[in-house]
C-alpha positions as semicolon CSV with decimal commas, in nm:
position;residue;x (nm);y (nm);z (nm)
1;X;8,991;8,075;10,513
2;X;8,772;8,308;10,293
3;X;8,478;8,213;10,118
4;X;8,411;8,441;9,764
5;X;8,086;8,380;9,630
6;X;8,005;8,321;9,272
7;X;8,001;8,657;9,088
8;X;8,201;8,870;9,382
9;X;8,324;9,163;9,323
10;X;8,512;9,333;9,590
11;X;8,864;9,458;9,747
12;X;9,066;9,367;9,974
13;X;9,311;9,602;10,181
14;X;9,628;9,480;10,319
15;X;9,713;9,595;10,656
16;X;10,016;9,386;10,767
17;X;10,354;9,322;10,667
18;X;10,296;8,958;10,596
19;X;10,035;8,921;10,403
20;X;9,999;8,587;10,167
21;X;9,686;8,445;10,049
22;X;9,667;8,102;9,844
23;X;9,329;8,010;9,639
24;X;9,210;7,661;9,738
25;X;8,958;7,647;9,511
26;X;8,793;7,832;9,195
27;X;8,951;8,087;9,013
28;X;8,974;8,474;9,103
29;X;9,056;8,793;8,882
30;X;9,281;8,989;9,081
31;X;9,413;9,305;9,006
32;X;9,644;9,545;9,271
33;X;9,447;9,924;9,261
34;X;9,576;10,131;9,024
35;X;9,712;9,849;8,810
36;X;9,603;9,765;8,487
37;X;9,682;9,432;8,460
38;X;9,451;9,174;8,565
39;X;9,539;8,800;8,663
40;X;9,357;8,501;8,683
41;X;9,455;8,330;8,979
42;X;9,356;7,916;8,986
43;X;9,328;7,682;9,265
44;X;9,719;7,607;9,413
45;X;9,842;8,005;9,293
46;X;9,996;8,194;9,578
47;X;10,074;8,547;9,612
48;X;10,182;8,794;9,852
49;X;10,154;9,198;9,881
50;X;10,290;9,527;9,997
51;X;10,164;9,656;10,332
52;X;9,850;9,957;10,276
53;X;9,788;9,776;9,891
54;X;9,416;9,747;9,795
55;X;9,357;9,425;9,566
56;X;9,062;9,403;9,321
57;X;8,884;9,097;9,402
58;X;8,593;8,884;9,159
59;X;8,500;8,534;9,099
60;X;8,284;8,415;8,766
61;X;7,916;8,408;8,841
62;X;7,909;8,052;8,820
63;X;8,173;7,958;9,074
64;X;8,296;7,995;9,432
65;X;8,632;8,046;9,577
66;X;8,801;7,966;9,850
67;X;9,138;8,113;9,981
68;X;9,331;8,101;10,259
């Protein structure tokens, strides 16, 4: 489980074949690098990704996430 604190900004890079994440709580703006469009991800969504993708990561500044 990953904690994102209120008003994170970040990326996260894939490394493995499998990779799923689901958000437990909060809501995240997620966006795959290079990709213009931008979705807001709420607590229950699920995705999974390529192998070597980089996702855009951030969280409202007055909220946490959780995903897992």
């Amino acid at each position: 489980m990953l904690k994102l604190q209120a008003s994170f900004k970040g990326e996260i890079k894939n490394l493995n074949l499998n990779f799923r994440v689901v958000i437990i709580q909060g809501t995240v703006a997620h966006q795959i690098s290079g990709d213009k469009i931008v979705n807001l991800l709420e607590a229950g969504t699920y995705f999974g990704a390529a192998e070597n993708s980089t996702h855009n990561k951030s969280v409202k500044e007055d909220q946490e996430a959780y995903v897992l």
